[in-house]
N, C-alpha and C positions, 0 to 999 in steps of 0.2 A: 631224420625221417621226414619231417619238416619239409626240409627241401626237395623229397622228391616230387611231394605236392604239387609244390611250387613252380617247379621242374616240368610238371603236367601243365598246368595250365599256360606258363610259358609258352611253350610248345605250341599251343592252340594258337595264341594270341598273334604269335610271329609267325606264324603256319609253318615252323620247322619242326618235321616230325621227328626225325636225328637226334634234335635235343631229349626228347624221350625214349628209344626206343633202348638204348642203354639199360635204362634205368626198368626195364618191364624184365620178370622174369619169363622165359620160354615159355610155361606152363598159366599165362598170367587169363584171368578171366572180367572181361569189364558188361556189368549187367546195368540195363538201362530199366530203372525199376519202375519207373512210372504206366500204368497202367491207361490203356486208349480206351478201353471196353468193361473197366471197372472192376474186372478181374484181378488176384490177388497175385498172377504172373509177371515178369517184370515183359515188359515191351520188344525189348532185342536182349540176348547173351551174345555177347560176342568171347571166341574162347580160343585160345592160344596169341602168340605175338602177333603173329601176320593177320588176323583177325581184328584186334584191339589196332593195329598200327592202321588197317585201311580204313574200321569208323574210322578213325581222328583224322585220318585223311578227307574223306565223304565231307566231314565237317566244315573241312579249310577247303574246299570246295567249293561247299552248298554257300558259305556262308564268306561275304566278302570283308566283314569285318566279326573279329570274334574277342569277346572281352569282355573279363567277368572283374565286377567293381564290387568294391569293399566288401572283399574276402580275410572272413576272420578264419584262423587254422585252432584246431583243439588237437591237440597229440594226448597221446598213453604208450608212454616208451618201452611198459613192459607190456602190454597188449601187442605191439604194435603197428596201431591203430592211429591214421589222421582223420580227423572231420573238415571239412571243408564249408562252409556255407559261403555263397555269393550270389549279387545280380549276377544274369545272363546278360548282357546286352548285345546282341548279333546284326547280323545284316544282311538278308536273304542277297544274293550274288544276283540272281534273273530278275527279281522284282525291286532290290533298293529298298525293301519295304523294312523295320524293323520290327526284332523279335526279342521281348524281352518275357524270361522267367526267372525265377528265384529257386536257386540249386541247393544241394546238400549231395556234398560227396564221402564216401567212406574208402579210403585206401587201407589197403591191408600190406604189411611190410613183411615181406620174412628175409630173412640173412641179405638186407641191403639192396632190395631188389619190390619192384612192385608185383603181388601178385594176385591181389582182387583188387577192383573200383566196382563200388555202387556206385549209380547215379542215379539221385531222385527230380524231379521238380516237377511243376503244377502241369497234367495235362490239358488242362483247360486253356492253357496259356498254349501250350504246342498245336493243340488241335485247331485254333485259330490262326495261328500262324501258317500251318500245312492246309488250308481250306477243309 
């Protein structure tokens, strides 16, 4: 379970989205739950494969370098449950400028296939970075 985590952020880092898109189940849903406006909504749902595959596309993108440092992983093998926590450390692609937050991810596993990701981190930290 572990590794599909793993597998995720991989992905990001090498901007190959192929390495992931395996491992996402058809019906998979990734909600960015951090909130712009203080509301208790998450920010974007992104909801089926081709959905979740174009964000993480937008991301390798928007952002010229993507890489999340000292990622500790917590599993619950009968939950099927990873957490994730790490630095963000990015790099806006138009500006060079960088963006750093502090993540917490929750992947949900069922029969060897990813099929929810939360994503939390500080908006404070994003809204500065998006002006």
């Amino acid at each position: 379970m572990r590794s599909l985590a793993e597998t995720y952020f991989r992905a990001l880092q090498e901007k190959t989205p192929e390495l992931v898109e395996p491992l996402l189940a058809d019906d998979v849903v990734e909600a960015v739950r951090m909130s712009l406006d203080g509301s208790l909504e998450p920010w974007n749902v992104f909801d089926g494969k081709a959905a979740v595959l174009g964000y993480l596309n937008s991301i390798m993108t928007r952002f010229s370098t993507v890489r999340m440092a000292d990622l500790e992983f917590y599993t619950d093998e009968r939950a099927g449950v990873v957490f994730a926590e790490g630095r963000g450390e990015l790099v806006r692609a138009d500006t060079g400028r960088p963006y750093k937050n502090l993540y917490v991810f929750k992947f949900l596993i069922v029969d060897d296939k990813i099929r929810r990701i939360d994503a939390y981190g500080n908006p404070i930290a994003y809204a500065k970075m998006a002006g």
